[in-house]
C-alpha positions as CSV (number, residue, x, y, z in Angstrom):
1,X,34.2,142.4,28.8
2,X,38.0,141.1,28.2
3,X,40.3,143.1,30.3
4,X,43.3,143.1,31.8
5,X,43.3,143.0,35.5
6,X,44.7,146.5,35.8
7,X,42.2,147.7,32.9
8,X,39.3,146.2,35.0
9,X,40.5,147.8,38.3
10,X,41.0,151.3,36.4
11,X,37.5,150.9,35.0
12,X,36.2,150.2,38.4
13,X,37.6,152.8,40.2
14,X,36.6,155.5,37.3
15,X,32.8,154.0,37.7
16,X,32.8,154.5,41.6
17,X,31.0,157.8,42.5
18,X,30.3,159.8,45.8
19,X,28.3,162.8,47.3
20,X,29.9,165.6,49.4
21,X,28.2,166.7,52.7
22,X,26.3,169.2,50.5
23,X,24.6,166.5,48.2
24,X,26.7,166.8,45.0
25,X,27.3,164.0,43.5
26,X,31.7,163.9,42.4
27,X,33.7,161.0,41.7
28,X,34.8,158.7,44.6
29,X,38.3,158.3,43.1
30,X,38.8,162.0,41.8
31,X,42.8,161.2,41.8
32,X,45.7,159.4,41.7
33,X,49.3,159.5,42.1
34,X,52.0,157.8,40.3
35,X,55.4,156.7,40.4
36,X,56.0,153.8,37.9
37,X,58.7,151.0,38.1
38,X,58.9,147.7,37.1
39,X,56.3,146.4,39.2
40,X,53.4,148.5,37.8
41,X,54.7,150.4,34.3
42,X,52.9,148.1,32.0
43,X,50.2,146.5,33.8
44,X,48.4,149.3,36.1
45,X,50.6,152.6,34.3
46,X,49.3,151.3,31.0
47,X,45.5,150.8,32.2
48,X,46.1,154.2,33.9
49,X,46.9,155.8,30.6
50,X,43.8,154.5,28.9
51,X,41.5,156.1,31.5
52,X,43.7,159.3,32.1
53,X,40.6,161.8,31.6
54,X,38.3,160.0,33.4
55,X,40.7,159.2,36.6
56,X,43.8,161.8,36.3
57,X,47.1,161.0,37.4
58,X,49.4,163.2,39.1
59,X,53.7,162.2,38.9
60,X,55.1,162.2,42.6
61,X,58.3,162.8,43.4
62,X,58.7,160.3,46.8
63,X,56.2,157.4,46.9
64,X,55.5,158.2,50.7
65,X,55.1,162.2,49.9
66,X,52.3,161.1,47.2
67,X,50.4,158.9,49.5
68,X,50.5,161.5,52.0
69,X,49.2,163.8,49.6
70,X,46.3,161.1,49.0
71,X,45.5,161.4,52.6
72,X,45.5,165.1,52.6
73,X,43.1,165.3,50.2
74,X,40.7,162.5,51.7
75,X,40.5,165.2,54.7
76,X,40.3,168.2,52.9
77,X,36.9,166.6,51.0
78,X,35.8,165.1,54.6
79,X,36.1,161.7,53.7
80,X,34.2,162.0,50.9
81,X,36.9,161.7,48.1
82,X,39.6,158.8,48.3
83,X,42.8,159.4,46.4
84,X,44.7,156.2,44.7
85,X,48.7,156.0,44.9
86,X,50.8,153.6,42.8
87,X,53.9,152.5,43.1
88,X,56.7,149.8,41.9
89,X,57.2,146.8,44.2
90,X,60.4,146.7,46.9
91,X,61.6,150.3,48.1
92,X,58.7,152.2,46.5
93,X,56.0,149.8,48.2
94,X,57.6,150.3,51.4
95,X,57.9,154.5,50.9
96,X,54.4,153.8,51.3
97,X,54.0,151.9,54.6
98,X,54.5,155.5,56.7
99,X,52.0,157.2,54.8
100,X,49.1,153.9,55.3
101,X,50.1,154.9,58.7
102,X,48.6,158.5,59.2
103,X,46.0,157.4,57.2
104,X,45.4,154.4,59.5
105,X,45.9,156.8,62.9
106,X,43.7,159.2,61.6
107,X,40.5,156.9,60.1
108,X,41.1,158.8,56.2
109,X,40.3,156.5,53.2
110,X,43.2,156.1,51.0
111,X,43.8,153.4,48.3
112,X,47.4,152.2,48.0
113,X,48.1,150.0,44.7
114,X,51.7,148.3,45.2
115,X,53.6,146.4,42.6
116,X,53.8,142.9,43.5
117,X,56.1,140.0,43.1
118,X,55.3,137.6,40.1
119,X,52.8,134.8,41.5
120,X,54.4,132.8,38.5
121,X,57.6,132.8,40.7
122,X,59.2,131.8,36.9
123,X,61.9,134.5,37.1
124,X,62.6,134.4,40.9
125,X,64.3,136.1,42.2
126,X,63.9,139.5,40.6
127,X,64.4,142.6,40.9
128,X,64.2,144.5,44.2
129,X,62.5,141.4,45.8
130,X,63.2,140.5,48.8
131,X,62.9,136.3,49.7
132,X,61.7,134.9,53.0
133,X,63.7,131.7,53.2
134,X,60.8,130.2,55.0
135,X,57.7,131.5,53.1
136,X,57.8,132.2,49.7
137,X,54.2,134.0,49.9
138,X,55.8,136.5,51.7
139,X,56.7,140.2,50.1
140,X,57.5,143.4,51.3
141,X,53.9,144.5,50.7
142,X,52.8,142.1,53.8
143,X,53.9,144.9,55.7
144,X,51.2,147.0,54.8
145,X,49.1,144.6,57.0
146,X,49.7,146.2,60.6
147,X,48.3,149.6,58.4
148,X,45.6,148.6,56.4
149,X,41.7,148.4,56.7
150,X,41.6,146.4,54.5
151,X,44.3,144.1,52.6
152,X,44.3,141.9,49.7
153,X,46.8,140.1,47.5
154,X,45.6,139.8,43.5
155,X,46.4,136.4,42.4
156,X,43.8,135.9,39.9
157,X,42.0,138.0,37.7
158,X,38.8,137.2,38.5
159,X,39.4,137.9,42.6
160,X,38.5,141.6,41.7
161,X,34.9,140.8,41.4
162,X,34.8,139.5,44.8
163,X,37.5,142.3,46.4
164,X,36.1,145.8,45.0
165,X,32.7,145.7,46.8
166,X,34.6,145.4,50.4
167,X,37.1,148.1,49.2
168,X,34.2,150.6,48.6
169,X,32.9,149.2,52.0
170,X,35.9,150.4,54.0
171,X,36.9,153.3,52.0
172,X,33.2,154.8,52.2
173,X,32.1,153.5,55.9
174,X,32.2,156.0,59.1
175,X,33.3,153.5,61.4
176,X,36.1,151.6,59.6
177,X,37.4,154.5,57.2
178,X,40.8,153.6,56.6
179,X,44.0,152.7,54.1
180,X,43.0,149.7,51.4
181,X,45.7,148.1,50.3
182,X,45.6,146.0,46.9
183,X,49.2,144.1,46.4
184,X,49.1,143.7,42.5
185,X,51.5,141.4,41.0
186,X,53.2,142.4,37.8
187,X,52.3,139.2,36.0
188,X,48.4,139.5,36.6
189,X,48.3,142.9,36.3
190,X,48.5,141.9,32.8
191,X,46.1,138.9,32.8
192,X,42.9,139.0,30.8
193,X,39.7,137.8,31.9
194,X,35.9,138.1,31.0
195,X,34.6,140.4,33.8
196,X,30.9,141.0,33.9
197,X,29.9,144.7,32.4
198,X,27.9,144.6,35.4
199,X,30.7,145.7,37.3
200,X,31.9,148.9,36.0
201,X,27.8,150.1,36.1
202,X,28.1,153.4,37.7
203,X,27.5,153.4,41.1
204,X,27.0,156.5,43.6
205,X,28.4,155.9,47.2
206,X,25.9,157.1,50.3
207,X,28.0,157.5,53.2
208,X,25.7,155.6,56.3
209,X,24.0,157.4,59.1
210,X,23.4,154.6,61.6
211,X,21.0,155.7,64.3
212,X,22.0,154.9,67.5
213,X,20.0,151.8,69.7
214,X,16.9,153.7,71.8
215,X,18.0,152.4,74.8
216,X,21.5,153.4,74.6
217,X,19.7,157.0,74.2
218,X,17.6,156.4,77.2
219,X,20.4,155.9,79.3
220,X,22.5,158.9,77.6
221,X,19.5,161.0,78.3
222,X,19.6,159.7,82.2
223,X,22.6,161.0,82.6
224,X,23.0,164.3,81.1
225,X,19.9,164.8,83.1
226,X,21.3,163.9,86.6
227,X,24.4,166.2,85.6
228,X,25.1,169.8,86.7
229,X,28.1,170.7,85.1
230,X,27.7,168.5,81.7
231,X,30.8,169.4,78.8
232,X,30.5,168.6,75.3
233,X,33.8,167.5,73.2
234,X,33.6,167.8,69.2
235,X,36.1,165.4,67.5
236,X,36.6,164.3,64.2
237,X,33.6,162.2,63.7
238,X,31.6,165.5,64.4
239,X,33.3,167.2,61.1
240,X,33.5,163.8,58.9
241,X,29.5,163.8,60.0
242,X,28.4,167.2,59.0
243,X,27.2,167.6,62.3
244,X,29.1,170.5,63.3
245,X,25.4,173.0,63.0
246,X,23.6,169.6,64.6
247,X,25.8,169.8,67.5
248,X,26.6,173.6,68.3
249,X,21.8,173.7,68.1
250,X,22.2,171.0,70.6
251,X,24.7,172.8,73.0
252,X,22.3,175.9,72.6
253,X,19.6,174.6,73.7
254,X,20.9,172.9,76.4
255,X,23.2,175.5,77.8
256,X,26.2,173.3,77.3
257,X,29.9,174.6,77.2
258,X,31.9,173.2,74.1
259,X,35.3,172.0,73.4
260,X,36.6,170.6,70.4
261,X,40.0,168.0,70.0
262,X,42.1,168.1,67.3
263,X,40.6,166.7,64.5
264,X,37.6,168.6,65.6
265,X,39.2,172.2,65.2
266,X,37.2,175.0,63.4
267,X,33.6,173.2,64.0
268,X,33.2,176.1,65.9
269,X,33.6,179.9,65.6
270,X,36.2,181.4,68.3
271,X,33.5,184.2,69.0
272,X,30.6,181.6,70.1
273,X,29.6,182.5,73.7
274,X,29.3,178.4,74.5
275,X,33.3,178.0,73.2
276,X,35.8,177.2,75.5
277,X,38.3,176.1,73.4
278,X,40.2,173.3,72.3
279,X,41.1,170.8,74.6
280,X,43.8,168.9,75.6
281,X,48.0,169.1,75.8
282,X,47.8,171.2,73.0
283,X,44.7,172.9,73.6
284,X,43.5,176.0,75.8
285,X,44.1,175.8,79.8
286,X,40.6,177.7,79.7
287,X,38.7,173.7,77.9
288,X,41.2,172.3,80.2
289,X,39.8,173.9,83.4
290,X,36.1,173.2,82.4
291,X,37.3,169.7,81.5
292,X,38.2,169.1,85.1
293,X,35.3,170.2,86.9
294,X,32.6,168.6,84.6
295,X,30.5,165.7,86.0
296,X,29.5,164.3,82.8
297,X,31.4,164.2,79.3
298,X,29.7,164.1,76.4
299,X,32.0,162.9,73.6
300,X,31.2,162.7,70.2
301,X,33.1,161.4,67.0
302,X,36.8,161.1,68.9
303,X,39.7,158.3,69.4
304,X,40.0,160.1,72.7
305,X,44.2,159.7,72.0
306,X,46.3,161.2,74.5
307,X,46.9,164.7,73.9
308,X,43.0,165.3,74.1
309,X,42.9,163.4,77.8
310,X,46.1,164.8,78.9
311,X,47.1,161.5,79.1
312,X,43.8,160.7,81.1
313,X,44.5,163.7,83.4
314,X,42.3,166.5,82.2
315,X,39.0,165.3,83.4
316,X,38.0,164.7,87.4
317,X,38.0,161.3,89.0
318,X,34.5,161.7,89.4
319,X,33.8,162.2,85.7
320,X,30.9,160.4,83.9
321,X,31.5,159.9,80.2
322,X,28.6,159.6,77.3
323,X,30.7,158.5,74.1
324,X,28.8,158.8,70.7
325,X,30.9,156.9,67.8
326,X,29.9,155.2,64.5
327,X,32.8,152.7,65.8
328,X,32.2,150.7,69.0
329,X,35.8,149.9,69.2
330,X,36.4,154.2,70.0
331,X,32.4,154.2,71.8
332,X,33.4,151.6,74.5
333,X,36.6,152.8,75.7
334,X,37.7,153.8,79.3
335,X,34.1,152.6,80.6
336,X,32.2,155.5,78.6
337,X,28.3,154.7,78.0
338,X,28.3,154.0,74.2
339,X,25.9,155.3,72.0
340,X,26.9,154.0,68.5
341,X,25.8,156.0,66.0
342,X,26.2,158.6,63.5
343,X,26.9,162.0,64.9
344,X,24.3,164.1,63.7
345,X,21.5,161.9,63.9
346,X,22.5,160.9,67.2
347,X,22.6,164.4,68.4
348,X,18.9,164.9,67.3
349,X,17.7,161.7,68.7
350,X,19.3,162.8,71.7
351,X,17.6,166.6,71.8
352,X,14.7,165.4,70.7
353,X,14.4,163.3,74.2
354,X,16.4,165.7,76.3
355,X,13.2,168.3,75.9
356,X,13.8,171.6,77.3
357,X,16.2,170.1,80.0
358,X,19.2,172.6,80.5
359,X,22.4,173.0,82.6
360,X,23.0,175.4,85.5
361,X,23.3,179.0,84.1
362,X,26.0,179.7,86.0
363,X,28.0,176.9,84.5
364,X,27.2,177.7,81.2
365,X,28.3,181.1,81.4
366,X,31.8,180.0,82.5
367,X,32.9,179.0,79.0
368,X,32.8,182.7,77.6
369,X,34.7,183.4,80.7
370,X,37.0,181.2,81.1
371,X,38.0,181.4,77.0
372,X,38.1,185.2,77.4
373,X,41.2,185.0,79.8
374,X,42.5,182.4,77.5
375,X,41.9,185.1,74.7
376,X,43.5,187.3,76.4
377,X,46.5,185.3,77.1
378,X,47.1,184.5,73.4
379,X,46.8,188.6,72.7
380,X,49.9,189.1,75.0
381,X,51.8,185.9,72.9
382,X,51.1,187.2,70.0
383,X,51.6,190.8,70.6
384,X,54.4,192.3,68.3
385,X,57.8,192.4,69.4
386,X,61.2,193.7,68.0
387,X,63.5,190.8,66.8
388,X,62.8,187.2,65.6
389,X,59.5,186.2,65.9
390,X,58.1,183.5,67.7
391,X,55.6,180.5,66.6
392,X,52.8,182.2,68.3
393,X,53.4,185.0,66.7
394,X,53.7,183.7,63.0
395,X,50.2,181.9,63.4
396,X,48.9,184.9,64.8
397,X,49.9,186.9,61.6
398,X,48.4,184.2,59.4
399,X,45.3,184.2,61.5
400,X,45.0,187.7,60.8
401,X,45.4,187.6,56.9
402,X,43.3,184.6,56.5
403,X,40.2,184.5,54.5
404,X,37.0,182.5,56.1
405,X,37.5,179.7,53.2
406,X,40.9,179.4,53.1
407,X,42.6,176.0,55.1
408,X,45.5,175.7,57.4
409,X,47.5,173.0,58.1
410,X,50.5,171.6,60.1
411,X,51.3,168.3,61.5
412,X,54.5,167.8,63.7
413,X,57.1,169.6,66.2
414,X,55.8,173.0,68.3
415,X,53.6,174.0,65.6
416,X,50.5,171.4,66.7
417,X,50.3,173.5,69.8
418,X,50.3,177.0,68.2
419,X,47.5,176.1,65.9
420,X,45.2,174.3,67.5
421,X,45.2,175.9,71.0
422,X,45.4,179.5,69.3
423,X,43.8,179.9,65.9
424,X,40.6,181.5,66.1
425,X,38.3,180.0,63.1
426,X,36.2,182.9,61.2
427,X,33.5,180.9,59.7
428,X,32.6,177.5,62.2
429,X,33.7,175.1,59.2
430,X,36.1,172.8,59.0
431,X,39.1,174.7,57.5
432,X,42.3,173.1,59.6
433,X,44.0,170.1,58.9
434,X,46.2,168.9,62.1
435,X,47.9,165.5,61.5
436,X,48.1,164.9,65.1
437,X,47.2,160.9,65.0
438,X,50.3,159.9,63.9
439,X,52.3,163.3,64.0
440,X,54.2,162.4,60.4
441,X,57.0,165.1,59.7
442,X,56.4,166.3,56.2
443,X,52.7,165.9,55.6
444,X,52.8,169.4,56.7
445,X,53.9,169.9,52.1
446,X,52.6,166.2,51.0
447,X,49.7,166.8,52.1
448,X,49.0,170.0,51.6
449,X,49.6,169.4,47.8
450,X,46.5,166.7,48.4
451,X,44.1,169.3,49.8
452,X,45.3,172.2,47.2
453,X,44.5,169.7,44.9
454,X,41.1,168.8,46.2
455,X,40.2,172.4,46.5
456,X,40.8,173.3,43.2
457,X,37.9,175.9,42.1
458,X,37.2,176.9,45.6
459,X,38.2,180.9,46.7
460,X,40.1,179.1,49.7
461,X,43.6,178.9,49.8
462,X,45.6,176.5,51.8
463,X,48.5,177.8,54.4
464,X,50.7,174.9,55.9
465,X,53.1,175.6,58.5
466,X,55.9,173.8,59.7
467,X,59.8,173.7,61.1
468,X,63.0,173.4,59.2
469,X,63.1,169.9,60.3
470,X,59.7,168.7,58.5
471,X,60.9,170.8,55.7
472,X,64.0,168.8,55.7
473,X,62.4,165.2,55.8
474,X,60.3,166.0,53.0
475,X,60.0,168.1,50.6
476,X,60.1,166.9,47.0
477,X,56.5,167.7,46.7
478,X,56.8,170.9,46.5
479,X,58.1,170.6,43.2
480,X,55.5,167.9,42.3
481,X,52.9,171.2,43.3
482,X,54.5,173.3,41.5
483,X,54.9,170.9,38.3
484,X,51.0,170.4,38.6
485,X,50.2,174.2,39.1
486,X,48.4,173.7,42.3
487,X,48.7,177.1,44.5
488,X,49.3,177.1,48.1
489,X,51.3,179.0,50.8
490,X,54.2,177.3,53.0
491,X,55.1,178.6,56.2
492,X,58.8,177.2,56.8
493,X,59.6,178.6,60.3
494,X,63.6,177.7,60.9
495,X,64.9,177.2,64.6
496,X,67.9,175.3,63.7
497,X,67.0,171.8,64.6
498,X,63.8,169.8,66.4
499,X,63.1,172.2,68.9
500,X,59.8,170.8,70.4
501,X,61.8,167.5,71.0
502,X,64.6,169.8,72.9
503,X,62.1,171.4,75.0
504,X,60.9,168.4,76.1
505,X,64.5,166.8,76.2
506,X,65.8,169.5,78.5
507,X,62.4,170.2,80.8
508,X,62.5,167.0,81.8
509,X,66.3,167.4,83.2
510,X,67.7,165.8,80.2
511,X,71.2,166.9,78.6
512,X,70.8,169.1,75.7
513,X,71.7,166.6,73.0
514,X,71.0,165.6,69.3
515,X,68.4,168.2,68.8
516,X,69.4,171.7,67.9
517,X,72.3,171.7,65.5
518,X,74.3,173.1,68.2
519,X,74.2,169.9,70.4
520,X,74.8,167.3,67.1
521,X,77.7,165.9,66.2
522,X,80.0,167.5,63.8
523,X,83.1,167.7,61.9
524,X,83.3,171.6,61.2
525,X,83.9,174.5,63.6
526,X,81.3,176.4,61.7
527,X,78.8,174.0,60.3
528,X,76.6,175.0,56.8
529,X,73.3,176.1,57.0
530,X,70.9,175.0,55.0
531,X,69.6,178.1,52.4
532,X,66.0,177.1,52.9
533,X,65.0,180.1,50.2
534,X,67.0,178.7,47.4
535,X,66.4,175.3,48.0
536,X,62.4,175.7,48.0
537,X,63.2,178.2,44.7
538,X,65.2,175.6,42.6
539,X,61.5,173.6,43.3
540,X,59.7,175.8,41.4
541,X,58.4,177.9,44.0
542,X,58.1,181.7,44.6
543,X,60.0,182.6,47.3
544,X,59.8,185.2,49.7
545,X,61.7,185.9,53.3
546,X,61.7,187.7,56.4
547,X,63.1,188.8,59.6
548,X,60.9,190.2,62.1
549,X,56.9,190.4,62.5
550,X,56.1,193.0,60.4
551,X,58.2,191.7,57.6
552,X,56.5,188.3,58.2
553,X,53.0,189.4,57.7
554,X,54.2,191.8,54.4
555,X,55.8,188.7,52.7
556,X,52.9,186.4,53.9
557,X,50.8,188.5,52.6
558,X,53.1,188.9,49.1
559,X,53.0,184.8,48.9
560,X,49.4,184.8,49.0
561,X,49.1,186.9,45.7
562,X,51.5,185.1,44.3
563,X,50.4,182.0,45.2
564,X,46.9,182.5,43.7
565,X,48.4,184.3,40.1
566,X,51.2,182.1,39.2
567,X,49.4,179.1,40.3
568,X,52.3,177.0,42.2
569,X,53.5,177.0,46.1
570,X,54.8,180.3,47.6
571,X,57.2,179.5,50.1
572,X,57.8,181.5,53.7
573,X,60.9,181.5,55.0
574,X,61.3,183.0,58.5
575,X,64.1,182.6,61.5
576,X,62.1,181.6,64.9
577,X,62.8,181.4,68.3
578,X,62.0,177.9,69.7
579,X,62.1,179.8,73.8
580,X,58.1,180.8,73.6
581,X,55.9,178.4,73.5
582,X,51.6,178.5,74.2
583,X,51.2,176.2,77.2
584,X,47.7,174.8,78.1
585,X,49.1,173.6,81.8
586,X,48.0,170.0,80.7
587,X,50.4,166.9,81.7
588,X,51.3,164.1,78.8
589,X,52.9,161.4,80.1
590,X,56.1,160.5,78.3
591,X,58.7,157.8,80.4
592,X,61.1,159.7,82.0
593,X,64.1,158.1,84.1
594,X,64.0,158.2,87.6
595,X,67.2,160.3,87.9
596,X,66.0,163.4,85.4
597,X,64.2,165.9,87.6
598,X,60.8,165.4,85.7
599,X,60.4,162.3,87.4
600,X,59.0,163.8,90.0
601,X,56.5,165.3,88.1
602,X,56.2,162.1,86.1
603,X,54.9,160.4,89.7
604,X,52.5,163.4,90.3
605,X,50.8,162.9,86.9
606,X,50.2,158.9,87.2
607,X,48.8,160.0,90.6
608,X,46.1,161.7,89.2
609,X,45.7,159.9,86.6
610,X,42.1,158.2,85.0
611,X,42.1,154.9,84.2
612,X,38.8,154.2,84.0
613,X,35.7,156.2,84.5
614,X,32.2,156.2,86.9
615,X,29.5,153.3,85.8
616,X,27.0,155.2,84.2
């Protein structure tokens, strides 16, 4: 079959197929996203044209805000779906580097297609290249490499036949799930070549369940055995795994008090009596305080990253730790016994020789209690209060008007820690979306366009919330949503500045400085303000305001509607105040100079801090 080298990568991609955790069989590749220069307007944008009802394209409005909605759909279909992204070689290439990023932080398939340089080298030096006076090889797309899974440079047609098969690996395996990166340069994109019709045969993508080695379960099995105050954590892998029912019969029958991390939220409903919350910095003191008196730890399907450990500080010296992970790399770290395997089978493997062993009553009934005073705590934050609301107070309001199907998201600033230590999920399955990996402002709008896209036909409806900042540093896609017609709700919470950043600035005994607007810089005795209502309305969205609580939850409630009938984003603007904040009493370690007052602090946290646990 003659084809270009763009036609034959189109064709590819439009033959690749997938099955979602419920067996249905959907394209692997059910999008892309577009922004055409130069560097890929003929070659790949011409290809993409020929194919546009069989792969549909979507126009972007930043190349990093399309990527990012790429990734935002990968998660919203639990790795199951991959979006493509395209852009022009030089600045719109690099736009695309932060966005390989969070997908490479947070182990989400995404398939980045960047213009290239000509390999010709015949019209050197062109247009937005940039030359390496040493290395002529070199482009600006080599610095996708620190970023990608997977990386490859096209310099021959025929390379495709030997590349695709390890793309679908990556972009389709638990344990190396990441960004793929195919450099494309404009003068082979246009190449023709014979390529075998073998090919572009349909073929439909099973997602591997490894089973885990028996004598890694063995020794898993000793050990929860010997423990008497055993804690299971739910991460990401639990959710990308369907294991979420696997692992809540598993802590059921053996009396064992659950936590989840970020990337796990919403496995499990609030209400469970074996809940104790999320863990972590941003999680619930009430997982925290089970955390530190467990013997053994029984992770499953996390990076354990920082703000899960507390920076290593949220679990006792003592601690024995049982990591389950598709990927060694995550299985093996901080001395844990690794079982490597996929989540759900592992779980039942690990039941199955567990018997009718359970823990200590007692212990397992302290997760109901310890969450109810967390509960408890959150009712009093939340409560309704005259004046401008706070974070915890929006979320609460959402909380309350959400629907069991419908998704919420966030990703950066104060609004990590009001979601994911006090949302309550309705239904036990996976309806959050917290971009805590890499914590990228504006994926909080990118990416929700990505997983409104992805839910298309579902009665869900997605919610993202976020600060005035995020909302600042990106937020052309709202107008690319509300060009495509893709409904969802945006929660723009204004504080005047990067508060989160300030609070930890100034609790650590730092100057107020170069956070909220009235610590920057500035020319004018009374600055502007940025009219976040008519800004997000010239986008093309429905706009709606409010003061206090009550007129929060009416116009959050208004957005919704709209939202839903007029089939575009429905924008939430509300004043904040950035001086309440949900606290889980955990310690993060951040460097802080020995003359701040937090440095004392500082020295008490390394003190107690885990660098490595028992030998199991």
């Amino acid at each position: 079959m003659k084809l270009t080298t763009a036609q034959a990568l189109v064709a590819w991609l439009v033959a690749q197929r997938s099955e979602t955790l419920e067996g249905v069989e959907v394209p692997l590749f059910p999008a892309a996203f577009g922004i055409f220069g130069h560097g890929n307007v003929l070659g790949l944008g011409t290809a993409l044209a020929e194919y546009h009802d069989a792969l549909p394209l979507w126009r972007g409005h930043t190349e990093e805000g399309m990527a990012l909605a790429a990734v935002g759909l990968a998660k919203a279909t639990q790795r199951r779906q991959v979006g493509v992204a395209t852009s022009s070689i030089g600045p719109g290439a690099l736009n695309m580097v932060t966005a390989a990023g969070v997908a490479h932080a947070n182990r989400l398939p995404v398939l980045l297609l960047p213009g290239d340089t000509f390999v010709s080298r015949a019209p050197d030096p062109v247009l937005q290249q940039v030359e390496h006076f040493g290395d002529p090889t070199a482009t600006v797309n080599d610095a996708f490499r620190p970023v990608s899974r997977y990386f490859d440079r096209i310099t021959r047609p025929e390379q495709l036949i030997a590349t695709l098969p390890q793309v679908a690996r990556v972009l389709t395996d638990p344990a190396d799930a990441g960004p793929v990166v195919l450099a494309l340069p404009q003068d082979v994109q246009a190449e023709t070549y014979d390529f075998p019709d073998a090919l572009f045969e349909p073929v439909l993508h099973h997602v591997p369940r490894p089973r885990p080695d028996r004598r890694a379960v063995t020794d898993a099995v000793r050990v929860l055995r010997e423990a008497r105050r055993p804690l299971l954590v739910l991460g990401g892998g639990v959710r990308y795994s369907g294991a979420g029912g696997q692992a809540l019969e598993f802590a059921e029958r053996h009396g064992i008090p659950v936590t989840e991390t970020t990337a796990g939220r919403t496995l499990v409903p609030h209400g469970h009596p074996l809940f104790a919350g999320p863990l972590g910095i941003t999680g619930a003191a009430s997982a925290n305080a089970l955390a530190g008196a467990a013997d053994v730890v029984l992770a499953v399907g996390t990076r354990l990253q920082d703000f899960t450990t507390a920076s290593w500080t949220v679990f006792a010296p003592e601690v024995r730790l049982v990591h389950i992970n598709t990927a060694r790399f995550d299985a093996v770290k901080h001395g844990a016994l690794a079982v490597v395997g996929d989540a759900d089978a592992t779980l039942r493997d690990l039941g199955s020789d567990l018997g009718e062993w359970t823990a200590d009553p007692d212990w397992t009934a302290r997760a109901q209690a310890v969450r109810s005073e967390w509960d408890a705590h959150i009712d009093k934050l939340r409560a309704s209060t005259p004046g401008t609301p706070s974070y915890a107070q929006v979320v609460g309001a959402v909380n309350e008007l959400s629907e069991a199907s419908d998704y919420v998201m966030t990703a950066s600033g104060g609004m990590p820690g009001e979601l994911v230590g006090g949302w309550r999920a309705i239904g036990g399955v996976p309806t959050m979306d917290v971009e805590y990996g890499f914590s990228c402002m504006g994926y909080e709008l990118a990416g929700a366009w990505g997983a409104a896209l992805a839910r298309t036909g579902t009665d869900g409806l997605v919610t993202t919330l976020l600060g005035d900042g995020s909302y600042l540093m990106l937020n052309s896609e709202l107008f690319s949503a509300a060009f495509a017609g893709h409904p969802l709700v945006a929660v723009v919470c204004d504080n005047d500045g990067y508060a989160v950043i300030a609070r930890l600035q100034e609790g650590q005994g730092g100057t107020p400085f170069n956070n909220f607007y009235a610590n920057c810089r500035t020319n004018h005795a009374t600055p502007p303000r940025v009219d976040f209502a008519a800004h997000a309305a010239a986008l093309g969205c429905a706009v709606f305001s409010a003061g206090e609580l009550d007129e929060f939850r009416e116009a959050y409630a208004r957005a919704r509607v709209a939202a839903r009938a007029e089939s575009r984003p429905a924008v939430v603007v509300v004043r904040t105040r950035p001086s309440v904040w949900t606290e889980a009493g955990a310690w993060w370690e951040v460097g802080v100079p020995q003359h701040l007052s937090g440095h004392t602090e500082y020295d008490r946290g390394k003190a107690g801090q885990l660098r490595y646990t028992h030998p199991s």
